[in-house]
C-alpha positions in Angstrom: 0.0 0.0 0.0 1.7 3.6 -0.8 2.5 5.3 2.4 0.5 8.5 1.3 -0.9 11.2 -0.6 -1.6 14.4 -1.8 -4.2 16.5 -3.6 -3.9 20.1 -5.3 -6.4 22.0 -7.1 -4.3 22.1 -9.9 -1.9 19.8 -11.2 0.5 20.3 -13.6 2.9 18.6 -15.6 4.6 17.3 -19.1 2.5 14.9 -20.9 4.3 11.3 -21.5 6.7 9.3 -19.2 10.2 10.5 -21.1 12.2 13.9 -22.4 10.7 15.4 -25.1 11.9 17.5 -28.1 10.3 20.2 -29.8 7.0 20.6 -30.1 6.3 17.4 -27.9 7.8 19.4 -25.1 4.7 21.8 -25.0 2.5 18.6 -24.1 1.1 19.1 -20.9 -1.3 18.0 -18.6 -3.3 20.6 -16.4 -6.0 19.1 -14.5 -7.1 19.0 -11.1 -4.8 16.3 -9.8 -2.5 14.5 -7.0 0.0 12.3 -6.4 0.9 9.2 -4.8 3.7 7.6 -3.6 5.4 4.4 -1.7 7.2 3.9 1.2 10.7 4.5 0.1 9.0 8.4 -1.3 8.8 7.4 -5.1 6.5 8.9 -6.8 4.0 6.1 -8.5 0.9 8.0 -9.6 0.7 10.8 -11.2 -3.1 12.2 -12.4 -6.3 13.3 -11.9 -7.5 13.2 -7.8 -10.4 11.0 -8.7 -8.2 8.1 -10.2 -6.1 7.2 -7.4 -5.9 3.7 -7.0 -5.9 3.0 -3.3 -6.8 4.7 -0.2 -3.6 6.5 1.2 -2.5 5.8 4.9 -1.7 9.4 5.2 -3.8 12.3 2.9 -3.3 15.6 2.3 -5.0 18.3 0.1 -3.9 22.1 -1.1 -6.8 23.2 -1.9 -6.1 26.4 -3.6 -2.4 25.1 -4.4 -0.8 23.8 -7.5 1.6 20.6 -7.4 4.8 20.9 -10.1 7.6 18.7 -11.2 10.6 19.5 -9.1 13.1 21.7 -10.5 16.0 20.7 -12.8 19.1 22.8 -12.0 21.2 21.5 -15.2 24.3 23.9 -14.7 25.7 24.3 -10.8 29.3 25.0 -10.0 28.7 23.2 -6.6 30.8 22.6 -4.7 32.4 25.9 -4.5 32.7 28.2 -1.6 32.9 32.3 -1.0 31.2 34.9 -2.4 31.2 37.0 -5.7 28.5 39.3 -5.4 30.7 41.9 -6.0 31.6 41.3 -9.2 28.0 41.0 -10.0 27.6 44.4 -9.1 30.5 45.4 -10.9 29.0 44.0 -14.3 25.6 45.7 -13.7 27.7 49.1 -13.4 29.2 48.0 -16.7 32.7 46.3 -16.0 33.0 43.9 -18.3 33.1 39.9 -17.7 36.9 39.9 -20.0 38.3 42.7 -17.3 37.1 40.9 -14.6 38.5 37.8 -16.0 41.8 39.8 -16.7 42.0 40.7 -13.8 42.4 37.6 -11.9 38.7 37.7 -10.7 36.2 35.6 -11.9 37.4 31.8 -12.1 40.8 32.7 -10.9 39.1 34.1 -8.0 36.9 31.0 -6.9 39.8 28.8 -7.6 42.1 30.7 -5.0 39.0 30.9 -2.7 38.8 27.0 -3.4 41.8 26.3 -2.8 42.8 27.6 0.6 39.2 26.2 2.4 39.6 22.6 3.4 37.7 20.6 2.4 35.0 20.8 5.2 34.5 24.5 4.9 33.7 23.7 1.4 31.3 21.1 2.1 29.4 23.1 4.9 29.2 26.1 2.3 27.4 24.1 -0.8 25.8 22.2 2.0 23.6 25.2 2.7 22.9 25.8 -0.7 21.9 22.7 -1.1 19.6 23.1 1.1 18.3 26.5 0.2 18.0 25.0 -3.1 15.6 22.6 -2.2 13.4 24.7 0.0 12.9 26.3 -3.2 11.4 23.2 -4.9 15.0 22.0 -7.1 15.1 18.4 -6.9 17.5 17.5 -9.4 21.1 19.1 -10.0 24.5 19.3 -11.7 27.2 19.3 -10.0 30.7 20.9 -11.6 34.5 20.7 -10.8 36.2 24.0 -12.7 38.0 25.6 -9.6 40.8 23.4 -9.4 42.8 24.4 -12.4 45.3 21.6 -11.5 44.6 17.4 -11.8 44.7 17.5 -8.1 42.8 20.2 -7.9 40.0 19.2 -10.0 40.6 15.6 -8.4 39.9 17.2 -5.3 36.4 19.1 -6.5 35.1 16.1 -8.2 35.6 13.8 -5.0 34.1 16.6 -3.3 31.4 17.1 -5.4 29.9 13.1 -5.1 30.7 13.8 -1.0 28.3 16.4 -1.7 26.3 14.5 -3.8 25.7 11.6 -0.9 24.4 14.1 1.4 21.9 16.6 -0.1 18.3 15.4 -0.3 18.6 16.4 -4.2 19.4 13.8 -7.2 23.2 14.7 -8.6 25.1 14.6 -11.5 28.7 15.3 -11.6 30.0 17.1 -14.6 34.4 17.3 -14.7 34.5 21.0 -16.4 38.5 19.6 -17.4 38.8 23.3 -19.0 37.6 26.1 -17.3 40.5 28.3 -17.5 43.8 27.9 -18.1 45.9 28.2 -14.7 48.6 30.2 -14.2 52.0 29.0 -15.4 50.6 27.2 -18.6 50.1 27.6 -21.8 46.8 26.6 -23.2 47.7 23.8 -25.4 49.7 21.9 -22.4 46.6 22.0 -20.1 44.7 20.9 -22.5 47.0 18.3 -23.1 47.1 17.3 -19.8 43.1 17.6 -19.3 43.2 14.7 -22.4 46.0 12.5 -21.2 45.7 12.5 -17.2 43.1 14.4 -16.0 40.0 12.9 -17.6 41.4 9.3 -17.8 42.0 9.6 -13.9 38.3 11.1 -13.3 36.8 8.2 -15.3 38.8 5.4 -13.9 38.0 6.7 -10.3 34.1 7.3 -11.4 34.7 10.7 -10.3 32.5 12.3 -13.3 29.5 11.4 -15.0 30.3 13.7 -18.0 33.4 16.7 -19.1 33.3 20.1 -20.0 34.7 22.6 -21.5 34.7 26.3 -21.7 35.0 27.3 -25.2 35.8 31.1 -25.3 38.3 33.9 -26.6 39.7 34.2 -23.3 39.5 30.5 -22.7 39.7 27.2 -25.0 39.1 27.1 -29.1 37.0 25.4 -31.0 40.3 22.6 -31.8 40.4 22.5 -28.2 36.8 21.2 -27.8 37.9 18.8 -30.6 40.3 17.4 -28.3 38.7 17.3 -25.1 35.7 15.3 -27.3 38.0 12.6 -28.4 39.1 12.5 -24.3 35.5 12.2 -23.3 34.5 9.5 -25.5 37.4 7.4 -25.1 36.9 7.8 -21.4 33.2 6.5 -22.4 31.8 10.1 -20.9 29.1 12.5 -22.7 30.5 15.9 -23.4 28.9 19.2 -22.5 30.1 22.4 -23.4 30.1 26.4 -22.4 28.9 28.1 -26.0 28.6 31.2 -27.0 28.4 33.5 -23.3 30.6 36.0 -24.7 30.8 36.7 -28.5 28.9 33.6 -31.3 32.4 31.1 -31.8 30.8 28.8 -33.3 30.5 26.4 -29.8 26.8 25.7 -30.5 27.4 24.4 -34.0 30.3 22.1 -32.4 28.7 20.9 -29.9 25.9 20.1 -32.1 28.3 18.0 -34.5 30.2 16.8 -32.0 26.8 14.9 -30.2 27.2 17.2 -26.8 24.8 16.0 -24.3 24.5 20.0 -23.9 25.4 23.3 -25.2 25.0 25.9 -22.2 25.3 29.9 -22.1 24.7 30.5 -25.2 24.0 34.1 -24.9 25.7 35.1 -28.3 24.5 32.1 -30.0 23.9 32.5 -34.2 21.6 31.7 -36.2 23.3 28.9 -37.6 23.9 27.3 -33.9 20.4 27.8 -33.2 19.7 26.0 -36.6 22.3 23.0 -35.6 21.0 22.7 -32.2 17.4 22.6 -33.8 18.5 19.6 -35.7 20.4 17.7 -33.4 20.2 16.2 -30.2 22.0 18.8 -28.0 20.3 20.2 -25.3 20.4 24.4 -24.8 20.8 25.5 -21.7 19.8 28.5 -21.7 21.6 31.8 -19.3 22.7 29.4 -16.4 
C-alpha cells in the first residue's frame, strides 16, 4: 500500500513518461490532480484526484495550491565556496566579464578561494545551498568541478562534489569542467594536453565524473580544443557538454551540435546557424545558467 498522498487543485505537468523534443515538449497535462507515492517516497501516480488507486494511509489536500515537477538545476558550479557578489555588481555598473577575468577575478578568484578552504568548509558552504536550493522546490542538479585548475585540484572538487552529492536530499550529477581556464603557469595547449591525457582518464577510472566540459571562449579554449577534449570524453566512455557562445557567437553551439554534446549551455551570443544546428540535433540548450 503507498505510504501517502496528496491532492492540489491544480496539477500540472509534461505529458508522456520521457524527455521530449520540440513541439512534444509543449505537451502538458493541467487538470485537477495528486499524487501518490510508496514507502521509500517514489512517486507512483501521477493524475487526476479522482483516479487514485488506493486509499492513502496518510492524505493531504492544497486546496487552492498547484503541485509541479521538481526543478531541474542543469548547470551548478557546486561545490564551491565564497562569495562573488561583487563582481555582480561590478558588471551591472558595466565592468565587463573579460576585465574581470583579466583581472584575476572571476574563475581565478573562486579557484584561489577553493583552494585555501579545506575541504569541510567547502562542504558546509554548498551544503547550505543545497539546502536552500531545495526549500525552493529544485530536486534535481548538476554538480561541476572547474575551480581546481590543476589534476589534483579538479581531483579534489570532483571527489568533493559526489561527497556532496551523498548528502543533499537532491538527485546529482557530476560534470568534470577539465577546461575552465587555463591556470597560471601554462600555456593553453599543455593543459589541454594534460586535461586529455591525465586528468580525464584519472576522473573516469576513479568514477569521479558522469560527463566533461569545456569552456570554449576567446579568453579560454578554441573550438580545436573542444575537438580534443571530445576525443578525451569518448574514449573515457563520458558524454561531453560544453560552455557556448556566453561571450561573443564562436561557433561552440554548432560544435557541440556536431560533436553529439549531451548539452550546449550559455549560449548568450548564440547565431543563427547554432540555433539551426541545435534545432537539428540532439544537443540540449541551456539557456543563461
Amino acid at each position: 500500500m503507498a505510504r501517502g498522498a496528496a491532492v492540489a487543485a491544480t496539477l500540472a505537468t509534461a505529458r508522456g513518461p520521457l524527455p521530449a523534443r520540440g513541439v512534444a515538449a509543449t505537451a502538458t497535462v493541467i487538470s485537477p490532480g495528486g499524487i501518490a507515492w510508496d514507502d521509500d517516497g517514489t512517486i507512483v501516480f501521477v493524475g487526476p484526484a479522482d483516479d487514485l488507486p488506493w486509499e492513502p494511509v496518510s492524505f493531504g489536500r492544497i486546496d487552492e495550491g498547484t503541485i509541479l515537477p521538481g526543478f531541474v538545476d542543469c548547470h551548478v558550479h557546486l561545490p564551491f565556496v565564497g562569495w562573488r557578489a561583487d563582481e555582480f555588481e561590478a558588471r551591472l555598473a558595466g565592468v565587463s566579464y573579460r576585465d574581470i577575468h583579466g583581472n584575476e577575478g572571476g574563475i581565478f578568484r573562486s579557484a584561489r578561494m577553493f583552494a585555501e578552504a579545506d575541504d569541510e568548509a567547502v562542504l558546509s558552504f554548498s551544503k547550505a545551498l543545497a539546502a536552500e536550493m531545495a526549500a525552493h522546490g529544485t530536486t534535481a542538479m548538476e554538480l561541476k568541478s572547474g575551480y581546481g585548475l590543476s589534476v589534483e585540484g579538479e581531483v579534489r572538487q570532483l571527489r568533493l562534489a559526489r561527497r556532496l552529492a551523498e548528502a543533499v536530499p537532491q538527485t546529482c550529477a557530476v560534470t568534470l569542467l577539465a577546461c575552465h581556464a587555463i591556470p597560471d603557469g601554462w600555456a593553453r595547449e599543455d593543459w589541454v594536453t594534460t586535461a586529455c591525457e591525465e586528468l580525464i582518464p584519472a576522473s573516469a577510472k576513479e568514477g569521479l565524473a558522469d560527463a566533461v566540459d569545456i569552456y570554449v571562449e576567446d579568453i579560454a579554449f578554441s573550438l580545436t580544443d573542444l575537438e580534443r577534449v571530445a576525443a578525451a570524453a569518448s574514449a573515457a566512455g563520458l558524454p561531453l557538454r560544453v560552455h557556448a557562445d556566453q561571450l561573443g557567437p564562436s561557433g561552440a553551439a554548432e560544435a557541440a551540435a556536431a560533436l553529439g554534446a549531451r548539452s550546449a549551455d550559455h549560449l548568450n551570443h548564440v547565431s543563427d546557424a547554432g540555433v539551426a544546428a541545435l534545432g537539428e540535433g540532439r544537443t540540449a540548450a541551456v539557456l543563461l545558467p
